[in-house]
N, C-alpha and C positions, 0 to 999 in steps of 0.2 A: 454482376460480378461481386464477388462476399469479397470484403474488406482483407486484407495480410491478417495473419494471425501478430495483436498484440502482446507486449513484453507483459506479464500479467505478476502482478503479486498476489498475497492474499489479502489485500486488501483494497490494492490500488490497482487502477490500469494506467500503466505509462503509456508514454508516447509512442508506439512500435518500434524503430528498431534499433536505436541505441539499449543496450543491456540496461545500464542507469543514466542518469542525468550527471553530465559532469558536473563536479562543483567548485564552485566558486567562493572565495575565500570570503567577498563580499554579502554572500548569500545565505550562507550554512556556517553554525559553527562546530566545525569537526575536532574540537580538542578531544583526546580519550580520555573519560574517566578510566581510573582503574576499578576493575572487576573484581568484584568480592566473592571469593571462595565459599560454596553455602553448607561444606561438607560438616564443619565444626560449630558448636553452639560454644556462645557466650553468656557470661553471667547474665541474668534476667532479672539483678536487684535495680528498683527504681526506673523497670521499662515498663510504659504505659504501651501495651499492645496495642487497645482500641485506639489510641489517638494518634500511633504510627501509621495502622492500617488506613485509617480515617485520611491519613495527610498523603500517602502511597497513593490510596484511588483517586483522589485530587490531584495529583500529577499525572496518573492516567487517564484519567476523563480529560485535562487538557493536553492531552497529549505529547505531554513532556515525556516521553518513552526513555531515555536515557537516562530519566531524573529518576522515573519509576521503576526501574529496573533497579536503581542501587538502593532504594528504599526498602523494596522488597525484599533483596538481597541481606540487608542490615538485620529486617525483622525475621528472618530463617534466622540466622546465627543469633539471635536472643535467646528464641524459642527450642524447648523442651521438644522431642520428637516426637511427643505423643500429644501436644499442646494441642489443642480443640479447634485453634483458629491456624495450624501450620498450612494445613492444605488450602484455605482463602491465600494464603501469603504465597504458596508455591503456583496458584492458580495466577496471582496478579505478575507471577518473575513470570511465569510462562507467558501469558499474554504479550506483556512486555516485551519480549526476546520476539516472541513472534512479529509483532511493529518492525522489529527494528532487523528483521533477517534480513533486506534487501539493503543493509550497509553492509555488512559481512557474513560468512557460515557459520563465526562459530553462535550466533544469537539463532541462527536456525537451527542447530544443532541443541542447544541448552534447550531451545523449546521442544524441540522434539522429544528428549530424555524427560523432561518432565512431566509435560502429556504423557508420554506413553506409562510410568511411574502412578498417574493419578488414575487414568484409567482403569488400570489393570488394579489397584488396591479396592477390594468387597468390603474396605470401613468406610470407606468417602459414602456420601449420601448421592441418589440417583443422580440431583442436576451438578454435582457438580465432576462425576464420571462425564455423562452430557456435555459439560463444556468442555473438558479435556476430550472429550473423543472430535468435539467440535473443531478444537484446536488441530489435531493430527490431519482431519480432511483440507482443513486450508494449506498446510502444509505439502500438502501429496497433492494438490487439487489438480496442479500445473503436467502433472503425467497420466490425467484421465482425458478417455476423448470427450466432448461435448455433451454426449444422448448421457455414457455414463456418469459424468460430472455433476449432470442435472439430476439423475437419480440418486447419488446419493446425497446430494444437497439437500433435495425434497424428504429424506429418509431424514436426517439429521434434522431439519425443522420440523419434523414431527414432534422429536426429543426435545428441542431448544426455540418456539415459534417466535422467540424474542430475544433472538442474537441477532444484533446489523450486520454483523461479518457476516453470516451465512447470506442473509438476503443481498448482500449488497455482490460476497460472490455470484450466487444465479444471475444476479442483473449483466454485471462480464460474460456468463458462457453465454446467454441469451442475446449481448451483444454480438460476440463473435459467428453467430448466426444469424445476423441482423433481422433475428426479434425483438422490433424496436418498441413492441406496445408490451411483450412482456418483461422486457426489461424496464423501460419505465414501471412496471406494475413492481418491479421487484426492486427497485428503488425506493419509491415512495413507502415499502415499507421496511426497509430499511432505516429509510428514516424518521421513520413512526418510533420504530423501536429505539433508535438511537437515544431521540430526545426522549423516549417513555424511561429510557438507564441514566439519561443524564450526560450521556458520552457526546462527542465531540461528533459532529457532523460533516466534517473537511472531506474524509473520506468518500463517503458517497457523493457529495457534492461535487466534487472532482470528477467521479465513474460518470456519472449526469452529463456533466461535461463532454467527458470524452465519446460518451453514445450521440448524442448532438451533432459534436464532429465529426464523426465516421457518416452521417445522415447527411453533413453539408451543411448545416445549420449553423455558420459559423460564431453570429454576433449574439447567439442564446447559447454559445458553450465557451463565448469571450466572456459571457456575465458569469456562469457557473463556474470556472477558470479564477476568476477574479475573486468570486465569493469564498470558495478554499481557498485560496493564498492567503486573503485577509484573515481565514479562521484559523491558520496554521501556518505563518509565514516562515516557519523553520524548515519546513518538508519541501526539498529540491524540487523534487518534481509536480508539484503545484506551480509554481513558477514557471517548469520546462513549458506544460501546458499550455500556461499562459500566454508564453511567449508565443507558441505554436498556433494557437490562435490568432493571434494580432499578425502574423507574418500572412496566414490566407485569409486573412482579410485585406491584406495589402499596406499593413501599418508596420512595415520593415524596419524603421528608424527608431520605432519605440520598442520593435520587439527583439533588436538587438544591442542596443543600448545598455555601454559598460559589460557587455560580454568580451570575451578573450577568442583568439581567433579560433583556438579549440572549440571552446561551447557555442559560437557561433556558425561553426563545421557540423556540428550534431544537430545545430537549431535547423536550420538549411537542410538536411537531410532527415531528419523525422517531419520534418514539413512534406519534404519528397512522395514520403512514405503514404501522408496521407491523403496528399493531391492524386499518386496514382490508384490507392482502394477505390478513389472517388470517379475513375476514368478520366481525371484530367492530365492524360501522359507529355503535354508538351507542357505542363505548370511542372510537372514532376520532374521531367528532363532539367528545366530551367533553375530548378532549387538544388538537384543533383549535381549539377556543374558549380550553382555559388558555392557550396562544399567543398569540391574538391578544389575551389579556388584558395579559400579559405583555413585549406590543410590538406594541402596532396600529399604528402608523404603519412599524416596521419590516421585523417579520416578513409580510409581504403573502403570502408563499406560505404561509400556514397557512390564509388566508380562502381562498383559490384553492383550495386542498385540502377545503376544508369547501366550497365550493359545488361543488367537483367530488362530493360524495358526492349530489347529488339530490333 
């Protein structure tokens, strides 16, 4: 029996079937920065490009996305339109925005205009068309079916053999066909690549995780689980996982712990989710009922999940 199709980002695989991970005040801090307009340039007396650029990628390798988003933002509106390093800067907003689409549309949206922008311009240099067009398939990735996903993933790593996001996507559709040795194979380079850019490794480490779990493997995707949260303990859904894991393993106290009876309604029910991929329909039953215990008027997709078992 192949696993439910997961909630997929482009980068992440959540938990299947809550859309995102509720959050928690205690967990995430959601203040909104304000969004910096990138249409209009500002004076460019006394800005140091390289050492903005330089402090930007540093927020983005540690995966301060929000941070890096306004930095990049900051360094457009310095710079000249023809400025040599604008497109590094519009590559680092788009990146950026891309991270951070599964908070809202319009960061999927800005990424999209951008990629498509860098793309489509014949002055950008070949890689860094490659990583904009790279950008766009993550984006789209989630409306291709599996066989095509994988083809053009493999097309795109022709152009880019050293982007994690590409490998670490294959490793997802590869999951979701539970090809579990080539998705470990697409993992592992993934994060070959990750560490060879420097960039943050939460990401895969997480997908590791989650392939693990869809296998049954529960206490080697409670470490992999544990290992992203500690590299990223900002990102919700590192946490969900974790939790997800500790709960089928039977460690319910810790892995609901300080949750609200909302997030503990979604914990309970992406639990559900996973015990029945696994054939275990009377663990699945039993986690679908604490859910609805836990938020019947709210959580309605756990009863939906529980009538879907028969």
């Amino acid at each position: 029996m192949k696993p439910f199709i997961l909630t997929m980002s482009c980068l992440i695989i959540t938990a299947c079937a809550t859309p995102k991970p509720a959050l928690e005040k205690s967990n995430l801090d959601v203040k909104v920065r304000p969004v910096v307009a990138a249409s209009e340039t500002l004076p460019a007396s006394n800005f140091d490009t390289s050492a903005a650029l330089k402090h930007a990628f540093a927020l983005q390798k540690s995966s301060d996305h929000v941070a890096s988003y306004d930095a990049y933002s900051m360094i457009i509106l310095r710079l000249a339109r023809d400025h040599k390093d604008r497109t590094q800067a519009l590559l680092g907003l788009a990146d950026s925005a891309l991270s951070l689409s599964w908070r809202a549309a319009k960061y999927q949206n800005r990424a999209h205009k951008l990629y498509t922008e860098i793309a489509a311009n014949s002055d950008n240099t070949p890689t860094q068309i490659h990583r904009a067009q790279a950008g766009l398939l993550l984006l789209n990735l989630r409306d291709y079916r599996p066989s095509a996903a994988e083809k053009h993933l493999r097309a795109a790593l022709q152009d880019s053999p050293n982007d994690p996001r590409l490998w670490n996507a294959l490793g997802k559709v590869y999951d979701g066909e539970q090809q579990w040795l080539d998705a470990l194979d697409a993992y592992i380079k993934a994060l070959s690549a990750a560490k060879s850019n420097g960039t943050n490794t939460a990401a895969v480490v997480n997908n590791m995780g989650m392939s693990l779990l869809m296998q049954g493997r529960k206490q080697e995707a409670l470490a992999k689980f544990k290992q992203a949260r500690k590299a990223n303990p900002d990102m919700p859904v590192y946490d969900n996982n974790y939790r997800l894991a500790l709960i089928l393993s039977g460690n319910t106290g810790k892995a609901l712990n300080g949750l609200s009876e909302t997030r503990t309604a979604q914990i309970y029910n992406d639990a559900g989710v996973i015990a029945q991929s696994l054939g275990q329909q009377k663990t699945a039953a039993h986690l679908y009922k604490k859910a609805i215990e836990k938020s019947p008027t709210y959580f309605e997709r756990a009863e939906k999940n529980l009538a879907g078992l028969g």
